[in-house]
PASEBA-1860 file (N, C-alpha, C; in nm, 3 decimals):
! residues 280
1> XXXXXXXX> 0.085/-0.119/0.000/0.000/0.000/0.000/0.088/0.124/0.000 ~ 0.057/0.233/-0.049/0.142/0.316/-0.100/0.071/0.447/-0.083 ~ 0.091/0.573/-0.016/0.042/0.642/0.023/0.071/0.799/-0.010 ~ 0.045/0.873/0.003/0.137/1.042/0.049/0.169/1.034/0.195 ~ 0.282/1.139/0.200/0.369/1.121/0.322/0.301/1.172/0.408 ~ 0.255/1.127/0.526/0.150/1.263/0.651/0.298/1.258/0.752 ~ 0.442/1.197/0.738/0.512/1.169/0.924/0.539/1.372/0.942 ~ 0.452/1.486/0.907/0.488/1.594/0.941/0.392/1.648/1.001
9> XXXXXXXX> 0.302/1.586/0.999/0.144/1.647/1.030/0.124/1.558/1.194 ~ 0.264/1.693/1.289/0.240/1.677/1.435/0.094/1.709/1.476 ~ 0.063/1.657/1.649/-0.045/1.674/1.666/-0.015/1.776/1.774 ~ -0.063/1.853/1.861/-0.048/1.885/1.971/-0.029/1.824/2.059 ~ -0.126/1.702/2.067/-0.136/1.598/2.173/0.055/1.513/2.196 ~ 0.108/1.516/2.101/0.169/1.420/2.088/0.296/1.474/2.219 ~ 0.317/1.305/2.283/0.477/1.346/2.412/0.537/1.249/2.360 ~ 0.650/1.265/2.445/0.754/1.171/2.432/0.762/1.009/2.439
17> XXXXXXXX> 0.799/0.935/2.369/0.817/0.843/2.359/0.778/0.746/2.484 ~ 0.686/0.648/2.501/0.665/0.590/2.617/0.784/0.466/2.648 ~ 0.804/0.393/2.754/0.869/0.295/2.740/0.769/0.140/2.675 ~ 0.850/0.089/2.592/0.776/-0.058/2.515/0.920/-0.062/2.434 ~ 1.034/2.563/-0.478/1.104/2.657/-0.510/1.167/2.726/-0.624 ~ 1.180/2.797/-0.571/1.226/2.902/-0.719/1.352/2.834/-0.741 ~ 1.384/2.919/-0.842/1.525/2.856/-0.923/1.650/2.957/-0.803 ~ 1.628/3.062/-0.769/1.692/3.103/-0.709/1.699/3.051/-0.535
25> XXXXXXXX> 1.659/2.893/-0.545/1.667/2.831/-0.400/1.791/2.780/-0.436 ~ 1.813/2.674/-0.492/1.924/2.636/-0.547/2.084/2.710/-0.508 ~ 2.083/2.853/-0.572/2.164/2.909/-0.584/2.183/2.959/-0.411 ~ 2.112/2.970/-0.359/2.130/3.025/-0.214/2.205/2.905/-0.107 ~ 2.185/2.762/-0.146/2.228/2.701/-0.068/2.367/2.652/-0.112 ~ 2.414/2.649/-0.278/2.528/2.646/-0.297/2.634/2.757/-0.219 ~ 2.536/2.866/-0.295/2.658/2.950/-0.191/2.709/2.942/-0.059 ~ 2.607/2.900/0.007/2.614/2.873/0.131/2.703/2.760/0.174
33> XXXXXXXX> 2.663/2.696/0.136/2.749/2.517/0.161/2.914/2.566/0.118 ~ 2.925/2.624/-0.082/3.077/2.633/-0.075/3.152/2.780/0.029 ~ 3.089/2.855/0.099/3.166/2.929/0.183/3.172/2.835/0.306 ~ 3.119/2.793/0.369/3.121/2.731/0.497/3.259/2.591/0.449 ~ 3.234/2.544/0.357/3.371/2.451/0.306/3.516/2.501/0.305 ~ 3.507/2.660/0.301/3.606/2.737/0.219/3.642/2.776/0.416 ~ 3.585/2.775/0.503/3.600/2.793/0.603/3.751/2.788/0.681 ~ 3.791/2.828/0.769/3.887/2.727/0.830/3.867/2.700/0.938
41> XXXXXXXX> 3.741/2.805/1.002/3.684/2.784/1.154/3.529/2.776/1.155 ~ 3.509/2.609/1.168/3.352/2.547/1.158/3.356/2.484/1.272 ~ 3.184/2.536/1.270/3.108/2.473/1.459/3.018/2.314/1.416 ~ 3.107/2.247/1.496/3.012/2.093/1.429/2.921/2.104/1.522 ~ 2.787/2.137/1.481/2.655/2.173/1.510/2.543/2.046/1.516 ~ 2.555/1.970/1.410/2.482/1.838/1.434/2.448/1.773/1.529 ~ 2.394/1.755/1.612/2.412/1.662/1.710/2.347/1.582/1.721 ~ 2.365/1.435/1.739/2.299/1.261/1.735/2.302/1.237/1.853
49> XXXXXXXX> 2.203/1.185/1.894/2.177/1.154/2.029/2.098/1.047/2.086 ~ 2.092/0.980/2.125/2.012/0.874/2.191/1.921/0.917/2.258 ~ 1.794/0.834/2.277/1.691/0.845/2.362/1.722/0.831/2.512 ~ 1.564/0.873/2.581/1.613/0.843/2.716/1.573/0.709/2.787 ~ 1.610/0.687/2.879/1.561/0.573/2.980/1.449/0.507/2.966 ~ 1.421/0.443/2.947/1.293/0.309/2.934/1.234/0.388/2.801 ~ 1.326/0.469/2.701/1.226/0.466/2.543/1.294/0.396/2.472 ~ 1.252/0.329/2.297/1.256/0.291/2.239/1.429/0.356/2.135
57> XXXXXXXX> 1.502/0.283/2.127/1.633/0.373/2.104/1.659/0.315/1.979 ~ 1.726/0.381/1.866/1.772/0.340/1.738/1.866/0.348/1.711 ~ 1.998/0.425/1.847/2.113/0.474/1.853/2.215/0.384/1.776 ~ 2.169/0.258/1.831/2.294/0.141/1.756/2.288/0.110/1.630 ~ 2.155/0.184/1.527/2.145/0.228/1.380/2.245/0.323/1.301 ~ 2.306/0.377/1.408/2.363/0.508/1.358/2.488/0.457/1.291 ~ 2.572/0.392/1.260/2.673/0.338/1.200/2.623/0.293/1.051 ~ 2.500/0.249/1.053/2.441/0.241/0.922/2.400/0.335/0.834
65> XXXXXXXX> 2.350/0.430/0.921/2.300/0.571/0.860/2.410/0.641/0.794 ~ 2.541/0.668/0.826/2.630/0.720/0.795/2.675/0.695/0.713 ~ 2.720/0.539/0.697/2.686/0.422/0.594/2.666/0.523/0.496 ~ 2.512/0.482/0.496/2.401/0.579/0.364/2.413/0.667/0.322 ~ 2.508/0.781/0.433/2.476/0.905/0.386/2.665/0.888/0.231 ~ 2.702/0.873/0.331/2.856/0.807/0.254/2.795/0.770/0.091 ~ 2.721/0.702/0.084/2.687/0.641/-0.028/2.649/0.702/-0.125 ~ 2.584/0.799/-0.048/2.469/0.917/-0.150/2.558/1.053/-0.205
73> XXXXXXXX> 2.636/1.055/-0.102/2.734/1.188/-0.128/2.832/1.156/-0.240 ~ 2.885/1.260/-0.314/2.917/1.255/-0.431/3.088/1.369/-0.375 ~ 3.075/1.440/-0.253/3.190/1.537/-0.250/3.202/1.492/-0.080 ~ 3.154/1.434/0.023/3.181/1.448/0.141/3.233/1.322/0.197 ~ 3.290/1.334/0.300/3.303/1.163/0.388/3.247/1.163/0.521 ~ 3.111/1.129/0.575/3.055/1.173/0.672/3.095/1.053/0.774 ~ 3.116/1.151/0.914/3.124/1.043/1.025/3.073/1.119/1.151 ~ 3.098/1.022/1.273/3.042/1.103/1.373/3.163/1.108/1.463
81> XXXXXXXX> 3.210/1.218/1.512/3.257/1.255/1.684/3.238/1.303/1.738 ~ 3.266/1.274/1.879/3.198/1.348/2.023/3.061/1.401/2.004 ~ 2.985/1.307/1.937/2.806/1.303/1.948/2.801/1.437/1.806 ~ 2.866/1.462/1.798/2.864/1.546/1.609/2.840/1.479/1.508 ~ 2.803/1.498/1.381/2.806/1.475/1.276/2.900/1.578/1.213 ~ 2.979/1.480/1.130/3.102/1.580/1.074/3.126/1.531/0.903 ~ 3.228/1.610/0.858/3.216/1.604/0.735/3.397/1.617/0.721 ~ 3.424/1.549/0.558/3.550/1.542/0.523/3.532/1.604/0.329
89> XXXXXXXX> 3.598/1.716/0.280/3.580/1.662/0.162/3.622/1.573/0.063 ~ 3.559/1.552/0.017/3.646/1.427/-0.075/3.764/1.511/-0.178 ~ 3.871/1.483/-0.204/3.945/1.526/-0.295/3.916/1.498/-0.427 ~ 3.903/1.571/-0.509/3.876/1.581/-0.641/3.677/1.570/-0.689 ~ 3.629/1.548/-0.554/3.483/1.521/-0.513/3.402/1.643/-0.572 ~ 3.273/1.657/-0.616/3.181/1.741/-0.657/3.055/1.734/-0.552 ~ 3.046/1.882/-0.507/2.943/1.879/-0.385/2.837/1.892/-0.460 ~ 2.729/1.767/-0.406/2.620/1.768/-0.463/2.523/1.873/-0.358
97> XXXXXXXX> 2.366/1.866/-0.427/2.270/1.952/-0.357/2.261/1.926/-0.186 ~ 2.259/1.781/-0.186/2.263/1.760/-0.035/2.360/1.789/0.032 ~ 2.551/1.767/-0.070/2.605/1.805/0.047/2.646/1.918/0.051 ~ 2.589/2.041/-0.017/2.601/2.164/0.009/2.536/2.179/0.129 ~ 2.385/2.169/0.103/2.271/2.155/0.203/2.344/2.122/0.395 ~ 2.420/2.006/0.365/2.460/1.924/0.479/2.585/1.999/0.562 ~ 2.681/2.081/0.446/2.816/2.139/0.537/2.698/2.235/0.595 ~ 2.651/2.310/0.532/2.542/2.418/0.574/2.491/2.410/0.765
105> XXXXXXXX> 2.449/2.295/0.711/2.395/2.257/0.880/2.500/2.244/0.894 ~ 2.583/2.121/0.948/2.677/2.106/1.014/2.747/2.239/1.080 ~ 2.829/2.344/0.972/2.933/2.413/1.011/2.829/2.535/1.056 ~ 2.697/2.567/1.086/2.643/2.661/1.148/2.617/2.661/1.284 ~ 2.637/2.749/1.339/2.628/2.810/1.508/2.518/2.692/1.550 ~ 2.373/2.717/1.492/2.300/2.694/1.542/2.288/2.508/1.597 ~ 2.275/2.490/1.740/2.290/2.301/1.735/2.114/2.275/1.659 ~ 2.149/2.183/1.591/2.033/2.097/1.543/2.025/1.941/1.585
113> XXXXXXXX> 1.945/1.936/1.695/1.941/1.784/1.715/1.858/1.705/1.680 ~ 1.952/1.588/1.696/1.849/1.464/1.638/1.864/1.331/1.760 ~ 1.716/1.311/1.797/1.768/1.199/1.900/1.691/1.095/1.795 ~ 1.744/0.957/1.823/1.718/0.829/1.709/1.647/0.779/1.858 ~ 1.510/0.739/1.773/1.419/0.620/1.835/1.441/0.543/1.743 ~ 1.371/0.422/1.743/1.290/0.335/1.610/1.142/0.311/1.594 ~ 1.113/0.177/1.512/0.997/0.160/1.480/0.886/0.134/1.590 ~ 0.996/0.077/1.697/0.844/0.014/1.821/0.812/0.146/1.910
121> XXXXXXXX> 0.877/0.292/1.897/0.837/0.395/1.980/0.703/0.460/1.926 ~ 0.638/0.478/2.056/0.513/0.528/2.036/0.519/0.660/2.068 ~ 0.422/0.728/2.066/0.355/0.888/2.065/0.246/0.889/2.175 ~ 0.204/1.005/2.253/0.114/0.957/2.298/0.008/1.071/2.228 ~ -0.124/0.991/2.214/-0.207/1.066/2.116/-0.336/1.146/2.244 ~ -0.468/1.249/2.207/-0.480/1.309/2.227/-0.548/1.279/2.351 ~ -0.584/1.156/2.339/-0.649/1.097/2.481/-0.604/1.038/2.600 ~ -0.451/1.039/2.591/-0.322/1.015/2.634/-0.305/0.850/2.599
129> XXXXXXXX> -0.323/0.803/2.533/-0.264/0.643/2.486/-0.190/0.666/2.423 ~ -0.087/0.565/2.381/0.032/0.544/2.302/-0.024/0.470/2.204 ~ -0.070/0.545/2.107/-0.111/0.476/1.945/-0.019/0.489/1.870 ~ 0.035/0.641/1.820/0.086/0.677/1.773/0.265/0.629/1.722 ~ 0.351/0.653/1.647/0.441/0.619/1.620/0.483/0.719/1.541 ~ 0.616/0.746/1.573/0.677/0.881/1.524/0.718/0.828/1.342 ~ 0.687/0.906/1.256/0.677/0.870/1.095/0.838/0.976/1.072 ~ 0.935/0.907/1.008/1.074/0.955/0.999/1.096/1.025/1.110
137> XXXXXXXX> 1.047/1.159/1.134/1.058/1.278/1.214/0.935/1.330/1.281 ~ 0.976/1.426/1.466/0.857/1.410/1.500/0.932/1.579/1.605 ~ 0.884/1.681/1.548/0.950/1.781/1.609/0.957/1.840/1.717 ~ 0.848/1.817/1.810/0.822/1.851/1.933/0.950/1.830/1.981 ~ 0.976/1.709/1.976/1.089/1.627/2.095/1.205/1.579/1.991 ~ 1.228/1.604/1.869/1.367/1.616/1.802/1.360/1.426/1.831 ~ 1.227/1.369/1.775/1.278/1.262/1.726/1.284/1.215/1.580 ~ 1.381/1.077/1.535/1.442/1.078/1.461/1.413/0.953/1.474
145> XXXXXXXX> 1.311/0.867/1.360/1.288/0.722/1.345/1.343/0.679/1.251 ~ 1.500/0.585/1.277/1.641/0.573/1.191/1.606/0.474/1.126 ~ 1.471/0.373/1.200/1.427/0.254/1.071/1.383/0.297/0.961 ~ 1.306/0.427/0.993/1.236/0.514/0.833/1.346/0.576/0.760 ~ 1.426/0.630/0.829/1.511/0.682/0.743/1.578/0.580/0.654 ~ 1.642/0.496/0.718/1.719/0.388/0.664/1.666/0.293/0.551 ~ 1.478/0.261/0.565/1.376/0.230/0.478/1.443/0.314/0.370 ~ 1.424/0.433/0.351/1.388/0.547/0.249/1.458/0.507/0.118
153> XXXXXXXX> 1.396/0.528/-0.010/1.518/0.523/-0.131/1.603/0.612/-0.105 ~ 1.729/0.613/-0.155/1.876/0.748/-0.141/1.808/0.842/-0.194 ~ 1.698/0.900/-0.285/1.629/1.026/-0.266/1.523/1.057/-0.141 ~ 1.495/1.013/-0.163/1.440/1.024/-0.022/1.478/1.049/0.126 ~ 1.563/0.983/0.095/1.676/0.960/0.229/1.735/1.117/0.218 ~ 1.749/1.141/0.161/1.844/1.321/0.105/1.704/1.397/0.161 ~ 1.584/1.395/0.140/1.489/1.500/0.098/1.443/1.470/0.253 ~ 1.436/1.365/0.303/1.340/1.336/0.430/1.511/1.429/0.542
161> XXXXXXXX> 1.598/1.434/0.568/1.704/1.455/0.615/1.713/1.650/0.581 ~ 1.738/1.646/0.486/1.762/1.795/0.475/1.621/1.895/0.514 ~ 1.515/1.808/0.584/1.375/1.905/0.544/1.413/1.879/0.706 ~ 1.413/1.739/0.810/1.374/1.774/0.930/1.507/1.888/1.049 ~ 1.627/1.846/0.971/1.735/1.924/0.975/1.686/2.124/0.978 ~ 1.658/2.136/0.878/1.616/2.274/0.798/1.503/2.335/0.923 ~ 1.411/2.219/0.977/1.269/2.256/1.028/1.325/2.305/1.188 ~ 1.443/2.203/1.195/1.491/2.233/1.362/1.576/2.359/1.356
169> XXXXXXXX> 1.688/2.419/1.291/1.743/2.498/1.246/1.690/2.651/1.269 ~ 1.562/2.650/1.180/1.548/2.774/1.174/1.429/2.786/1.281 ~ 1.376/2.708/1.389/1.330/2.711/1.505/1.405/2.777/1.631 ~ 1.333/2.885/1.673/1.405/2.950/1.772/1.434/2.898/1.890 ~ 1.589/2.903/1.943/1.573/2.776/2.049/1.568/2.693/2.057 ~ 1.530/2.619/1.920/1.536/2.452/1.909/1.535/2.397/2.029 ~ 1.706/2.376/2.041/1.727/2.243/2.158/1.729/2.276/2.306 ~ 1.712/2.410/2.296/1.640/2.419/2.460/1.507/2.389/2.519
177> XXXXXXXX> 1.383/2.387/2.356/1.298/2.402/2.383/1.265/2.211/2.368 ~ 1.348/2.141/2.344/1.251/2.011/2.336/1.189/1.975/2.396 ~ 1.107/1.896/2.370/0.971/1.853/2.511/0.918/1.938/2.558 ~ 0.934/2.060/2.575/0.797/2.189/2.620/0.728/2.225/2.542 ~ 0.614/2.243/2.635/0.476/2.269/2.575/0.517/2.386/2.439 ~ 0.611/2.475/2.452/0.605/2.573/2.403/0.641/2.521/2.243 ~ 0.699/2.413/2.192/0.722/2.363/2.084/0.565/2.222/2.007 ~ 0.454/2.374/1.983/0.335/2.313/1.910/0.355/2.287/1.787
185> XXXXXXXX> 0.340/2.148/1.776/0.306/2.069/1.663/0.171/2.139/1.577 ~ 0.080/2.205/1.632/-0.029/2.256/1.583/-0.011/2.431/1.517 ~ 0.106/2.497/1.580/0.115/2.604/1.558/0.203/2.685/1.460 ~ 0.162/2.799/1.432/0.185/2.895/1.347/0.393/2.874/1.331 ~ 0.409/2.856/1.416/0.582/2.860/1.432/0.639/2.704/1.373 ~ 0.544/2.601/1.407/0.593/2.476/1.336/0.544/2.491/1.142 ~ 0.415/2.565/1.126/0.388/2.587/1.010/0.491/2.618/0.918 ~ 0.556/2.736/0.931/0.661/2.810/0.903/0.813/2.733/0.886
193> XXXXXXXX> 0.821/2.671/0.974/0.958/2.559/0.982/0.904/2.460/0.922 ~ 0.821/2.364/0.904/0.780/2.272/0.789/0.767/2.344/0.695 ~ 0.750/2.490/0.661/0.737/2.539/0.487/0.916/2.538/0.455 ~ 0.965/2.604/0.576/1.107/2.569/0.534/1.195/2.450/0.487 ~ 1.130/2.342/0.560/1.176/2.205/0.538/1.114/2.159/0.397 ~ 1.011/2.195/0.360/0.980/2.196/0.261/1.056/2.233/0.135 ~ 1.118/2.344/0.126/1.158/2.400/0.078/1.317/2.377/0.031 ~ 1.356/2.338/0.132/1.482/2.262/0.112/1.474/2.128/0.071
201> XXXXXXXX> 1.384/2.072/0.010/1.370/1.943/-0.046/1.401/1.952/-0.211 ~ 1.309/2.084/-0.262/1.319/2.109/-0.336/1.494/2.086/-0.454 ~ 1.540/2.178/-0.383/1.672/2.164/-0.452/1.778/2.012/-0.471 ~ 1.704/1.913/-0.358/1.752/1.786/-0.388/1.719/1.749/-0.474 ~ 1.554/1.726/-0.479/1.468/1.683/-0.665/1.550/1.697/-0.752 ~ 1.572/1.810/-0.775/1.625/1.851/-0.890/1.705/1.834/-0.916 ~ 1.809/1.785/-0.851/1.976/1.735/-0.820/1.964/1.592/-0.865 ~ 1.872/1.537/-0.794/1.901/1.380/-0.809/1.870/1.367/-0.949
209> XXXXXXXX> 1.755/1.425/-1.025/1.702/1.393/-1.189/1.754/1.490/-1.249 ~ 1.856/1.584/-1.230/1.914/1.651/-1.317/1.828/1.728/-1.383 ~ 1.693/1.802/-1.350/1.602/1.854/-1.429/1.572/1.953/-1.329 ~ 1.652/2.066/-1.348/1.629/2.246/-1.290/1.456/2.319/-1.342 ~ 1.404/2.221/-1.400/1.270/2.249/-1.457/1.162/2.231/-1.306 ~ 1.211/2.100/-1.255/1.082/2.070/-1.133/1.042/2.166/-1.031 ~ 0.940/2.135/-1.035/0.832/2.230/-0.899/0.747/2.166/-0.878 ~ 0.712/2.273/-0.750/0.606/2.204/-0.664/0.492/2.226/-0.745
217> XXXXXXXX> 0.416/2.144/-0.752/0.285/2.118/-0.829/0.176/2.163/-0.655 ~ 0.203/2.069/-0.575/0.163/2.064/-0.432/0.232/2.037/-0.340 ~ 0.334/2.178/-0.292/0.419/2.171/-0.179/0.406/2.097/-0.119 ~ 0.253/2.099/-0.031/0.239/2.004/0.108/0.230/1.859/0.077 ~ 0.182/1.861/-0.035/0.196/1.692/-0.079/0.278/1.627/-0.077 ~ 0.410/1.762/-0.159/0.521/1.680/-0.205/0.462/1.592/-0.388 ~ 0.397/1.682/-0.444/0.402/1.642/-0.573/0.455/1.746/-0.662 ~ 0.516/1.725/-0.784/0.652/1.782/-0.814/0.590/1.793/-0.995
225> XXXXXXXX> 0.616/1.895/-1.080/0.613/1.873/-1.230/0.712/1.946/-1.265 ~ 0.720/1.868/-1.373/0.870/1.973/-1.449/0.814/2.016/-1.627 ~ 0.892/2.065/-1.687/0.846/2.104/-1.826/0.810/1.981/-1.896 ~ 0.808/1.887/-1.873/0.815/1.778/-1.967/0.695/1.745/-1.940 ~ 0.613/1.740/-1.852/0.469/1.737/-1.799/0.455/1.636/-1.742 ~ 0.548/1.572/-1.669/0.543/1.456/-1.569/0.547/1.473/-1.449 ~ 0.463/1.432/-1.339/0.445/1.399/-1.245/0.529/1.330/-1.112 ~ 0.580/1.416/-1.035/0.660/1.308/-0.932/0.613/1.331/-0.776
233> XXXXXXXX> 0.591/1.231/-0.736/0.527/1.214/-0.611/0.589/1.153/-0.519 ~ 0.598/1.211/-0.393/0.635/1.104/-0.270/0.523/1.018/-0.196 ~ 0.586/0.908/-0.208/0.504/0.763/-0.176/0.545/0.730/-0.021 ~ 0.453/0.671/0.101/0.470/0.613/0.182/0.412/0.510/0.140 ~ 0.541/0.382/0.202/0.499/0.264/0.178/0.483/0.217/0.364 ~ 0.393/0.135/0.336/0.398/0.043/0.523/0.447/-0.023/0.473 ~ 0.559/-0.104/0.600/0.651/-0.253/0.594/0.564/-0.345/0.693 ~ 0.539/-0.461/0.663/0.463/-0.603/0.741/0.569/-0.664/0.812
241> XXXXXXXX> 0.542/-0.749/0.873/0.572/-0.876/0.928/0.682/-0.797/1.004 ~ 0.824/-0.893/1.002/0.965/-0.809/1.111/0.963/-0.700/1.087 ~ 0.928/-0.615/1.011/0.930/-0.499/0.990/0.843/-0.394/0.948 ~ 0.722/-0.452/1.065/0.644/-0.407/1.123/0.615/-0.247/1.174 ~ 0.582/-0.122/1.100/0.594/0.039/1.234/0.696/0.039/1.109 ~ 0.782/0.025/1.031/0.895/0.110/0.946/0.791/0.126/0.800 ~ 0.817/0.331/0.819/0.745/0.352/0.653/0.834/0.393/0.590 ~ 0.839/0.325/0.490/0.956/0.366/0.390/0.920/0.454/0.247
249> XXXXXXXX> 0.984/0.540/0.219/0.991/0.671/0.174/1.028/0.640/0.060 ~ 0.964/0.688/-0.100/1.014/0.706/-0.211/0.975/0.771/-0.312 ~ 0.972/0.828/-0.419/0.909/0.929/-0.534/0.892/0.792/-0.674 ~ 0.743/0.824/-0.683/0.723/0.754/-0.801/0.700/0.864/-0.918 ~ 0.734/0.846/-1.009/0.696/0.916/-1.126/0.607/0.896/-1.248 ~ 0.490/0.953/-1.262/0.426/0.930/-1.367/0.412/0.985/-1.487 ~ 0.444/0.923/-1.585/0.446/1.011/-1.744/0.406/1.088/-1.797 ~ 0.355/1.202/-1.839/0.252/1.264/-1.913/0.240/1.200/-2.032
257> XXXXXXXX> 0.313/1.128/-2.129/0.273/1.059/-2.258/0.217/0.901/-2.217 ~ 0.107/0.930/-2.302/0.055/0.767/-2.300/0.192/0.665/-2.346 ~ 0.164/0.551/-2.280/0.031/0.531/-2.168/0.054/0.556/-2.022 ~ 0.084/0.637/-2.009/0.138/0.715/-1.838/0.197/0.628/-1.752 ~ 0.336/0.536/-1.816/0.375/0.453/-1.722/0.443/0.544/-1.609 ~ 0.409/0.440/-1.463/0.488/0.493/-1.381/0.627/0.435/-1.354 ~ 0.729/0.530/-1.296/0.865/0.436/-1.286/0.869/0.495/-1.153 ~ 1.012/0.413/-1.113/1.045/0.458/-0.968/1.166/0.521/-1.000
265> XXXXXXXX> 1.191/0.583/-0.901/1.281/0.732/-0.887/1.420/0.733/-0.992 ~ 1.493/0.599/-0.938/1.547/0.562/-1.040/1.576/0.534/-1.188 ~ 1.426/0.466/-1.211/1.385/0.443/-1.380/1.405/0.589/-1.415 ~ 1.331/0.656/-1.357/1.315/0.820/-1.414/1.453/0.903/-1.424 ~ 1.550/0.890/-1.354/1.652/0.922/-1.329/1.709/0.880/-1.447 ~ 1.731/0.741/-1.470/1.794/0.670/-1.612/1.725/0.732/-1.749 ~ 1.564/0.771/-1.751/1.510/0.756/-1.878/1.589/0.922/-1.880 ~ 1.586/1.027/-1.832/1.601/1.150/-1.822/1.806/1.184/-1.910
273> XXXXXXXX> 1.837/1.049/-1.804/2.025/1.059/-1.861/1.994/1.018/-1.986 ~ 1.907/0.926/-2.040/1.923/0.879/-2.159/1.907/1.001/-2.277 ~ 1.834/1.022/-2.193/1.740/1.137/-2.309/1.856/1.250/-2.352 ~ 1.905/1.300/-2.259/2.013/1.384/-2.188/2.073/1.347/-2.315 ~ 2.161/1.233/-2.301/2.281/1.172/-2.356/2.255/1.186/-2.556 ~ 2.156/1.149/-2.529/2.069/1.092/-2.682/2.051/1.257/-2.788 ~ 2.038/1.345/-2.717/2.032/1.501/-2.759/2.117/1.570/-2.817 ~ 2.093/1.572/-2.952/2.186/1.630/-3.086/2.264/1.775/-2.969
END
């Protein structure tokens, strides 16, 4: 079953874990990313963190994640010290959209945290039961569900990362404010930081398919068109059985020419180089 993404649509109700764009977006974050590279004095700002006492922890995921991010990057060598996320450039390496996006965070003042639950942590919902389950990211309390992330296709994985990053960032106070009331899932101030996170997704799209044409068709959706008149959408998938509570994240694309096949992120990626390649 295959869905649109809702893991952003906090509730008010929700606590802590129980125990069980324009074309000129683009250009703003390059700049940004290659001065902070060009640096010689950067604040490793990231911070990974584990849950607390009798919650659900994903901490011992984190060696994998890094893994991923390694994989996806095209100019960086990401690792973690002293509870940071840090960065290396690669020599002779080309910084892609994310890892402009990524020195960005990293080498800025501001801390952005991320504490890793997983799939079996709950939420508590408005009647105070634990129904709920935090979907990738869950901002109140700066959690971070590393089975979803890790689910995600490598676009996804880029777009779901640089948006909850972006959302904590430009939140005032962030990491003083976790867990207080004063950080509403319902309010005008989370609105604003999800349009931002939003927003910084953007410039990945376009990175990964090489097509400076895409836009938001429907920001909040996350559905995407470019000149060619095709369709790209982010899909939540549910996982069954052992892997049970993990939604995994990906963009399907649908054709505008009959007969409107759809491909996955990839296919589209390939038909686009071909095309690319194939062009007098």
């Amino acid at each position: 079953m295959e869905y649109v993404r809702r893991a952003d649509r906090a509730k008010a109700g929700d606590q802590p874990v129980a125990a069980a764009g324009p074309s000129g977006l683009n250009a703003g974050y390059l700049q940004a990313g290659n001065a902070a590279v060009s640096s010689l004095f950067v604040q490793r700002r990231v911070s990974v963190r584990d849950v607390g006492r009798g919650e659900q922890s994903g901490f011992a995921r984190l060696g994998e994640l890094v893994e991923r991010l390694n994989g996806v990057s095209t100019g960086l060598t990401f690792a973690v010290a002293d509870g940071t996320l840090t960065y290396t450039p690669i020599e002779g390496g080309t910084l892609s959209a994310f890892d402009q996006q990524m020195v960005g965070f990293i080498d800025d003042g501001t801390v952005v945290p991320m504490r890793f639950t997983n799939r079996h942590g709950r939420l508590r919902d408005e009647d105070g039961r634990f129904t709920g389950h935090v979907e990738i990211d869950e901002w109140e309390n700066a959690y971070v569900d590393i089975d979803d992330l890790l689910a995600a296709s490598d676009v996804s994985l880029q777009t779901s990362l640089v948006h909850l990053l972006r959302e904590r960032q430009v939140t005032r106070g962030y990491d003083r404010r976790i867990g207080s009331p004063g950080l509403d899932g319902a309010s005008a101030e989370f609105d604003r930081a999800h349009d931002a996170g939003l927003d910084a997704e953007l410039p990945i799209v376009r990175d990964f398919f090489g097509d400076p044409t895409i836009r938001f068709a429907s920001k909040q959706e996350r559905v995407y068109r470019n000149d060619r008149g095709d369709t790209l959408r982010e899909v939540q998938q549910a996982r069954h059985g052992a892997n049970e509570g993990v939604e995994a994240l990906d963009i399907r694309v649908t054709l505008h020419e009959p007969p409107h096949r759809v491909l996955t992120a990839e296919e589209y990626r390939d038909l686009l180089r071909a095309e690319r390649a194939a062009a007098p």
